[in-house]
Legacy VTK file of the C-alpha trace (Angstrom):
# vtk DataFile Version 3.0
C-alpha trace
ASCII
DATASET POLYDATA
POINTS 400 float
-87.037 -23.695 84.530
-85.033 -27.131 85.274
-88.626 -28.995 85.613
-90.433 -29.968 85.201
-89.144 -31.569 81.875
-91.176 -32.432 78.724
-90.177 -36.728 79.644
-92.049 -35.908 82.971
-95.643 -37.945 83.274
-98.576 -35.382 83.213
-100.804 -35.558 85.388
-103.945 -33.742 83.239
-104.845 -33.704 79.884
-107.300 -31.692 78.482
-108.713 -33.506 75.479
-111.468 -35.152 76.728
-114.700 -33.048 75.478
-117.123 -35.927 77.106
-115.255 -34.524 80.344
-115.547 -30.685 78.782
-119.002 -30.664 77.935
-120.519 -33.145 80.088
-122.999 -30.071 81.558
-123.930 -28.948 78.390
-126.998 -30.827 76.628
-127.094 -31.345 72.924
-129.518 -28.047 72.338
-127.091 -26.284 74.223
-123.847 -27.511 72.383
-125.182 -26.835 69.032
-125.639 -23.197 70.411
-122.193 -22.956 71.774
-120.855 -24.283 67.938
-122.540 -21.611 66.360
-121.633 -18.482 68.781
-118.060 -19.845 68.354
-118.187 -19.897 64.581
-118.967 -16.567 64.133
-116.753 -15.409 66.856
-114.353 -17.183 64.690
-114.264 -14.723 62.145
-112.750 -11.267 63.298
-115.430 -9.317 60.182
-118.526 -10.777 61.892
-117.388 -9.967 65.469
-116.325 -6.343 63.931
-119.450 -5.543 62.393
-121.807 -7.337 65.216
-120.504 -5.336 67.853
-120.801 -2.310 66.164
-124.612 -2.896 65.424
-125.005 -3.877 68.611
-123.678 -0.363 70.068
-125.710 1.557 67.910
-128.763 -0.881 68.136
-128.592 0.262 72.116
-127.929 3.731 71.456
-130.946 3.716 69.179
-133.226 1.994 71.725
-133.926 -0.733 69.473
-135.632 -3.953 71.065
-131.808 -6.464 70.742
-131.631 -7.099 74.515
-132.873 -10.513 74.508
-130.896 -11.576 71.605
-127.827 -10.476 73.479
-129.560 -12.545 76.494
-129.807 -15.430 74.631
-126.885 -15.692 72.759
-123.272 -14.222 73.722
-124.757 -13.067 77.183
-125.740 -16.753 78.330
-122.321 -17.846 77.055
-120.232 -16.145 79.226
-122.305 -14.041 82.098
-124.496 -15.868 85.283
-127.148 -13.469 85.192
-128.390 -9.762 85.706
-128.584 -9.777 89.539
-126.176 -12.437 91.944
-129.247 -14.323 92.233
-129.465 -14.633 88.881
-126.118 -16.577 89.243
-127.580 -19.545 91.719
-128.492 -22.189 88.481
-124.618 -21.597 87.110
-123.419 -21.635 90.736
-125.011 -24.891 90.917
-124.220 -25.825 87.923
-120.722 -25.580 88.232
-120.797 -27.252 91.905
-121.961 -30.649 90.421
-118.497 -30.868 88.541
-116.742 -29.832 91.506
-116.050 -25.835 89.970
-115.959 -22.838 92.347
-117.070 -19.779 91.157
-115.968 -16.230 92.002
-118.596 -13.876 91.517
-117.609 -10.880 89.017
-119.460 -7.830 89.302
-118.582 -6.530 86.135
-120.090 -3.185 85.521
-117.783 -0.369 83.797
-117.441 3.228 82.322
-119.403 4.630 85.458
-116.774 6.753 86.675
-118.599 8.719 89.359
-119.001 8.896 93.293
-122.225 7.662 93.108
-121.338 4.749 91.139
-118.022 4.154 92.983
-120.135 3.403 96.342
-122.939 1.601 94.434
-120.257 -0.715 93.292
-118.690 -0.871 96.307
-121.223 -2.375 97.724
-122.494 -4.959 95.503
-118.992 -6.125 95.833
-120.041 -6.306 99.639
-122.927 -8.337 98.233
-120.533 -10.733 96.779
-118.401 -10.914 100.234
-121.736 -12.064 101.573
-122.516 -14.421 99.058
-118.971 -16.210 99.639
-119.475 -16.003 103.545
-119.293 -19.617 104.675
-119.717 -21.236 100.862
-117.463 -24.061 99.831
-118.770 -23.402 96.162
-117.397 -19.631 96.169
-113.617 -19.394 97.086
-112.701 -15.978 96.298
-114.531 -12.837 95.537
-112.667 -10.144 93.287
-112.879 -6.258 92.408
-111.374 -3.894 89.920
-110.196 -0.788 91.506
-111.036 1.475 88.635
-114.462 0.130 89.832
-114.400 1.895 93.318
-111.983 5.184 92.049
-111.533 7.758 89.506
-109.104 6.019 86.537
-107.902 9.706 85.951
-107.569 10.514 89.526
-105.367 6.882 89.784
-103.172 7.887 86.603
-102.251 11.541 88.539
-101.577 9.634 91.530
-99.517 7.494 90.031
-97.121 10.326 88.355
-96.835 11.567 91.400
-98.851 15.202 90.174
-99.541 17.686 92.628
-103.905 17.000 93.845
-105.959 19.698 94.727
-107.489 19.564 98.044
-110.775 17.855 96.125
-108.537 15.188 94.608
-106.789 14.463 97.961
-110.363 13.832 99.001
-111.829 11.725 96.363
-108.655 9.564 96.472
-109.226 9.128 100.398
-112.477 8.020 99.881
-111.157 5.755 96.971
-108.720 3.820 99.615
-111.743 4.392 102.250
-114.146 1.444 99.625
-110.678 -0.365 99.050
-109.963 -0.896 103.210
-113.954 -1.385 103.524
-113.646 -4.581 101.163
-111.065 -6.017 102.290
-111.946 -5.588 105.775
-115.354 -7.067 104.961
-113.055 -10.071 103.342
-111.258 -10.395 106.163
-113.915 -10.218 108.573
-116.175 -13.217 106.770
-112.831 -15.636 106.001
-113.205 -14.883 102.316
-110.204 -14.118 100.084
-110.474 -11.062 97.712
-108.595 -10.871 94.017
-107.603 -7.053 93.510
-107.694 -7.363 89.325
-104.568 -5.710 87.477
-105.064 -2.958 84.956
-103.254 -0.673 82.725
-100.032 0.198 83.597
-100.391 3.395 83.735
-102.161 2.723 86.721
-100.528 -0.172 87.669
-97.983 0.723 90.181
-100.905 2.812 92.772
-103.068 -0.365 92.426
-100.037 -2.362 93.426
-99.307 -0.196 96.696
-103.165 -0.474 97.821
-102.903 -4.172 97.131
-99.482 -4.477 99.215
-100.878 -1.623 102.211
-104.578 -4.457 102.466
-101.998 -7.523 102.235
-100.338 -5.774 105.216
-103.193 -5.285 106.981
-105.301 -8.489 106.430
-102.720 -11.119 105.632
-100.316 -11.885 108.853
-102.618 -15.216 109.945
-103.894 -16.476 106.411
-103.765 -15.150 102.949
-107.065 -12.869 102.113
-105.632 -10.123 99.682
-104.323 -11.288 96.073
-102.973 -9.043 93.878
-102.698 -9.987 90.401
-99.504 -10.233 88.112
-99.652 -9.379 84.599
-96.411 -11.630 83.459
-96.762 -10.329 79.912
-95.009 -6.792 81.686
-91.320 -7.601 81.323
-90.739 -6.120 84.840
-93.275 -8.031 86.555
-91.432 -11.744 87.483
-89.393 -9.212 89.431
-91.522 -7.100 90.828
-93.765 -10.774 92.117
-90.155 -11.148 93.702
-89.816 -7.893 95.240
-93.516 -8.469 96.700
-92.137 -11.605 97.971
-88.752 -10.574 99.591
-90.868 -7.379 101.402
-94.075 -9.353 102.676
-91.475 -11.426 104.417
-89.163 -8.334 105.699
-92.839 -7.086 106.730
-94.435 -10.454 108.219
-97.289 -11.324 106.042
-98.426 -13.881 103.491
-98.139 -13.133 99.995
-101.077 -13.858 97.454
-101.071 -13.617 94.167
-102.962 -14.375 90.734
-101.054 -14.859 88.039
-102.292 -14.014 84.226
-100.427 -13.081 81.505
-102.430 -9.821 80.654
-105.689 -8.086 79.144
-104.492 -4.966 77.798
-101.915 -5.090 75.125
-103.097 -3.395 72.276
-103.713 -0.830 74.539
-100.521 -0.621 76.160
-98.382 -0.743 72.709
-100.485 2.370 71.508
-100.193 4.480 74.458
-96.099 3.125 74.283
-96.182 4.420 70.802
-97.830 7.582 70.928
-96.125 9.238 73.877
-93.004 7.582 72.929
-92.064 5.705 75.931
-90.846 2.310 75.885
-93.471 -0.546 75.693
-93.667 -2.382 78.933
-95.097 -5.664 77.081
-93.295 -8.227 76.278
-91.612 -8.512 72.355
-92.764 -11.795 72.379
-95.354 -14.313 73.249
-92.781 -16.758 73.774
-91.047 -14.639 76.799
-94.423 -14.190 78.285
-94.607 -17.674 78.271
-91.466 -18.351 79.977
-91.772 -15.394 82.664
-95.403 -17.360 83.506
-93.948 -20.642 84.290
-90.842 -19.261 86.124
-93.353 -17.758 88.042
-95.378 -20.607 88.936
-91.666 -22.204 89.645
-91.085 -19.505 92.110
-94.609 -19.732 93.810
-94.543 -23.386 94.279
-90.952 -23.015 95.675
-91.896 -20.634 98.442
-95.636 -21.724 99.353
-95.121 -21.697 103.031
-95.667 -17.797 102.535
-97.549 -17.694 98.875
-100.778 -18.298 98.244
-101.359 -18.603 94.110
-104.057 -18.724 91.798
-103.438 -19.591 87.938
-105.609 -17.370 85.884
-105.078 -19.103 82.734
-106.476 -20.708 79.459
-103.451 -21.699 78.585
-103.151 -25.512 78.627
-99.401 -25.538 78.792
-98.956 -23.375 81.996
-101.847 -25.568 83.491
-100.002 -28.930 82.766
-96.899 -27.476 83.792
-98.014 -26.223 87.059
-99.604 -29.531 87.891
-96.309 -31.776 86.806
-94.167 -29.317 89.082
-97.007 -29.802 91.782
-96.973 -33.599 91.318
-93.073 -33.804 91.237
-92.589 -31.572 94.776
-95.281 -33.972 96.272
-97.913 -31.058 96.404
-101.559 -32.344 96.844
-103.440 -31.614 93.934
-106.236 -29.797 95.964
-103.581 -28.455 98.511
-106.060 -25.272 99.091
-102.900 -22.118 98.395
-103.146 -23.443 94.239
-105.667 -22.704 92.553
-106.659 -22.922 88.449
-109.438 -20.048 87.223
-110.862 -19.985 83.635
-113.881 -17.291 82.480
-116.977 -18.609 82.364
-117.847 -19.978 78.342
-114.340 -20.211 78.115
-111.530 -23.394 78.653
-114.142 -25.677 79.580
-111.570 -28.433 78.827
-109.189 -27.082 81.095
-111.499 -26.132 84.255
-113.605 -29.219 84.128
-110.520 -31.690 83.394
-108.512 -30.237 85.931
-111.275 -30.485 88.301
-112.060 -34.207 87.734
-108.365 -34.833 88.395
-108.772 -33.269 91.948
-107.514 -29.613 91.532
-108.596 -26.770 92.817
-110.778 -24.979 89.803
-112.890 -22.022 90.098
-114.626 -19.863 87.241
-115.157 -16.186 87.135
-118.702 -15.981 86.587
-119.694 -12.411 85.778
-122.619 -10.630 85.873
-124.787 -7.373 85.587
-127.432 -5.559 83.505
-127.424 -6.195 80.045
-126.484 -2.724 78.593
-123.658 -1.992 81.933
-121.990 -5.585 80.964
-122.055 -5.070 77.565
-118.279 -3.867 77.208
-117.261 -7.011 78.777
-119.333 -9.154 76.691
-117.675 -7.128 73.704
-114.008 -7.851 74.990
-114.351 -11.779 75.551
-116.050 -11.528 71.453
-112.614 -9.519 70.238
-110.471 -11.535 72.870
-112.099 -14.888 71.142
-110.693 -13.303 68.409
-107.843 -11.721 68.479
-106.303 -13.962 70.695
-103.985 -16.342 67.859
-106.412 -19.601 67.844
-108.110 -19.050 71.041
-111.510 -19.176 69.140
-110.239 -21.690 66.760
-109.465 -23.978 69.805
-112.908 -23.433 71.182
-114.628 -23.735 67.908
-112.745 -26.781 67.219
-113.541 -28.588 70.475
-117.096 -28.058 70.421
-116.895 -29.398 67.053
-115.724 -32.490 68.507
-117.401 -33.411 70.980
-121.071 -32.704 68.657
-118.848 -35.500 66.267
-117.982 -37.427 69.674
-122.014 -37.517 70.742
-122.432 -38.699 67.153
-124.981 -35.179 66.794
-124.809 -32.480 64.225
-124.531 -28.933 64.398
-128.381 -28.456 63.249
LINES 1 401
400 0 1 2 3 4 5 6 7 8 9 10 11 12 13 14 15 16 17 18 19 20 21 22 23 24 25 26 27 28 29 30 31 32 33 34 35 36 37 38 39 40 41 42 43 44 45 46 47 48 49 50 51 52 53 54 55 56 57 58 59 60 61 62 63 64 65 66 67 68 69 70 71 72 73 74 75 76 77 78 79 80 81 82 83 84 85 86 87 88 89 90 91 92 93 94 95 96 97 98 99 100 101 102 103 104 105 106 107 108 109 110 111 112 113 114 115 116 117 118 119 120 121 122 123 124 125 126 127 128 129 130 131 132 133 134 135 136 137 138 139 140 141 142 143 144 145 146 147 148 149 150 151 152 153 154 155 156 157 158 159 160 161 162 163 164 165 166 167 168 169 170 171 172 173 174 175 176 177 178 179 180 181 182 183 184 185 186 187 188 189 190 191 192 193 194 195 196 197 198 199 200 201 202 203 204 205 206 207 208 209 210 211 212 213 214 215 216 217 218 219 220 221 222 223 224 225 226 227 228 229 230 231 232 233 234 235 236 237 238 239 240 241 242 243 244 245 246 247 248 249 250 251 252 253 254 255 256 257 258 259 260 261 262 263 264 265 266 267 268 269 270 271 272 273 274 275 276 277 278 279 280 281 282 283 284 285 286 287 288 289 290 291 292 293 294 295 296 297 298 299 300 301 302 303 304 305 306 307 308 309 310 311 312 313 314 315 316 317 318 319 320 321 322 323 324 325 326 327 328 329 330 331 332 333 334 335 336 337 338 339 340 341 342 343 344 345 346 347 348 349 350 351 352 353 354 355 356 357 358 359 360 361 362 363 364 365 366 367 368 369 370 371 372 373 374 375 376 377 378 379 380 381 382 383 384 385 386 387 388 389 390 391 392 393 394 395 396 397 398 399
C-alpha cells in the first residue's frame, strides 16, 4: 500500500456525534445509550438472548419488548412498507438504503420461492428510486445450505438433488434478471466457506450474463479469507478475458468463530486470517486494487471500520476520484456506525444502509447476531456505547 500515507490530509472524520446523531431526538438517544450498555456486557447479551429463545418457544407475550427495544435499533419494520419512515428518514441525510429481507433457518421449497419473491418485492421497491441503490440476497435464502455444501465437494446428486439445485440457480437467474431488467444492482451476500466457492460461480455465471453494459451483479469478498485478495484478482483478470464489468462488495467477514471450529474439528486448515492485522491490510490493498482498475470495477465498502473508510476516501481524493463518483460506495447496518454513514455522507460520498426487515420471531437470529457481534467484536460496542455517551454530554442531556 504506497498511499495513501498517514501525512496525507483526510478528507472525513468521524467524530462529530452532532453530525452522527442529528436524526435521533433526545428520547430516542437516551434509548440508544441504554441498549448499548447492556450490549456492552457479553453476560447480559448471553443470558438475554437465551430468555428470549425460550420466552418464544414458550409463547410468552415478549414480542413488543423485542419491538421496542433491540428490534427498532437495527430492523425498518415487519413488512417493506414498514420500512418507508426509516427510508425517509435516512433520505433527509442524504443515506440510501438497501432493503434486507432477512428471514433465515427456513430451508424448504416453499420457503425458497416465498423468499424469492419478496426479494422481487425489493427489486420493485428500488425500480426507479434514487433513495434505494442496491437490493441484496443471501443464496442460502433461495437454496438448500446442504444441497450447496455437496455441490461444492463436488459429491455425486441424485436425480432429486440435480433438480432442487436447478431450481436453486432457476430463483438465482430470476433475480438477477429482474435486477437487470429494472436498472437496479443486486449484492449476492458471502457465506461460509464451505459454501463459498458454488456461491462464487453463480455470482461470476449472473455477472456474465447481466454485466457487459453496466455493473448489476456484486459479489461480495470476505478479505478476512487469506485467499480472497487473490481470488478478487482472479475475478478481475477473467471478467476482462470474458468482457464484463466486475462488481464487488468488500467486508472483512461474518463467520469466524464458525469457520475456526469447523477448521478445528475436521482438521483442515483454517481459511481465516491469524490475525486482525492481515485482514486489515488485505482490505485496503483491496480497495487499492479497486480504485486502480475502476474503468471495469464497480465497489462497495461494507465496513464499520473507520480506518478502511478514511483510507478509501484519501486514495479517492489523491487519484482525483469524485467523492460521489457513483462505482464507490460506503454501507454500514442500520443502528450501527452512525458516525461513519452520516459523516461520510455530509462530506458528499456515496452512503447507503442495509436496513433489514421481517417478522419478529423469523428476524430474530439476526437481531441475536448484531447483539453478540456488538459484542464480541473487540470494542465495537464500546465505540458505540461511548459515542452515544457523547453526544447525550455534547446536547448537555443525561442518560435518564
Amino acid at each position: 500500500m504506497a498511499y495513501p500515507s498517514p501525512n496525507d490530509q483526510i478528507p472525513v472524520f468521524f467524530e462529530d456525534t452532532s453530525v452522527a446523531f442529528a436524526s435521533k431526538s433526545d428520547a430516542k438517544l437516551r434509548k440508544t445509550y441504554w441498549l448499548f450498555s447492556l450490549m456492552n456486557q457479553a453476560r447480559v447479551v448471553n443470558l438475554g438472548t437465551f430468555f428470549i429463545k425460550l420466552a418464544l418457544k414458550l409463547n410468552l407475550p415478549i414480542k413488543n419488548l423485542i419491538r421496542v427495544t433491540i428490534f427498532e435499533q437495527f430492523c425498518g419494520g415487519e413488512t417493506i412498507n414498514d420500512c418507508d419512515a426509516t427510508i425517509a428518514s435516512l433520505r433527509s441525510s442524504g443515506i440510501g438504503t438497501i432493503l434486507d429481507y432477512s428471514v433465515e433457518g427456513e430451508d424448504k421449497e416453499a420457503s425458497f420461492d416465498a423468499t424469492a419473491a419478496e426479494i422481487l418485492k425489493t427489486i420493485d421497491k428500488a425500480t426507479g428510486s434514487d433513495t434505494i441503490p442496491f437490493s441484496v440476497f443471501k443464496i442460502t435464502g433461495v437454496a438448500s445450505s446442504d444441497l450447496l455444501e455437496k455441490v461444492q465437494r463436488k459429491d455425486d446428486l441424485s436425480e432429486e438433488e440435480k433438480a432442487a439445485f436447478g431450481r436453486a440457480r432457476e430463483r438465482v437467474q430470476r433475480l438477477c434478471a429482474h435486477a437487470y431488467e429494472h436498472h437496479v444492482r443486486i449484492f449476492i451476500d458471502a457465506e461460509e466457506s464451505w459454501i463459498q466457492g458454488v456461491i462464487d460461480d453463480l455470482a461470476y455465471e449472473m455477472m456474465q450474463q447481466f454485466n457487459r453494459e453496466r455493473p448489476i451483479v456484486y459479489n461480495t469478498y470476505q478479505l478476512y479469507r487469506h485467499e480472497t485478495l487473490e481470488a478478487l484478482k482472479t475475478a478481475f483478470l477473467t471478467a476482462r478475458q470474458k468482457g464484463y464489468l466486475l462488481g464487488g462488495k468488500l467486508v472483512r467477514g461474518a463467520y469466524m468463530e464458525k469457520e475456526r471450529l469447523r477448521a478445528r474439528e475436521q482438521e483442515y486448515f483454517n481459511p481465516i486470517h491469524t490475525s486482525k492485522e492481515a485482514t486489515d491490510t488485505d482490505y485496503n490493498l483491496a480497495i487499492d486494487f479497486c480504485l486502480d482498475r475502476l474503468e471495469h470495477i464497480s465497489i462497495c465498502l461494507g465496513t464499520h471500520n473507520e480506518y478502511s473508510s478514511q483510507y478509501c476516501a484519501a486514495k479517492m481524493q489523491k487519484l482525483g476520484i469524485a467523492r460521489n463518483d457513483d462505482r464507490i460506495w460506503f454501507a454500514q447496518l442500520l443502528g450501527m456506525s452512525d458516525n461513519i454513514s452520516f459523516n461520510l455522507a455530509k462530506a458528499g460520498y456515496n452512503v447507503a444502509k442495509y436496513v433489514p426487515y421481517g417478522p419478529i420471531d423469523a428476524v430474530l437470529p439476526y437481531l441475536i447476531r448484531r447483539a453478540e457481534e456488538n459484542t464480541s467484536i473487540a470494542g465495537q460496542s464500546s465505540r458505540e456505547f461511548l459515542l452515544v455517551k457523547s453526544e447525550l454530554k455534547r446536547r448537555g442531556i443525561g442518560s435518564l
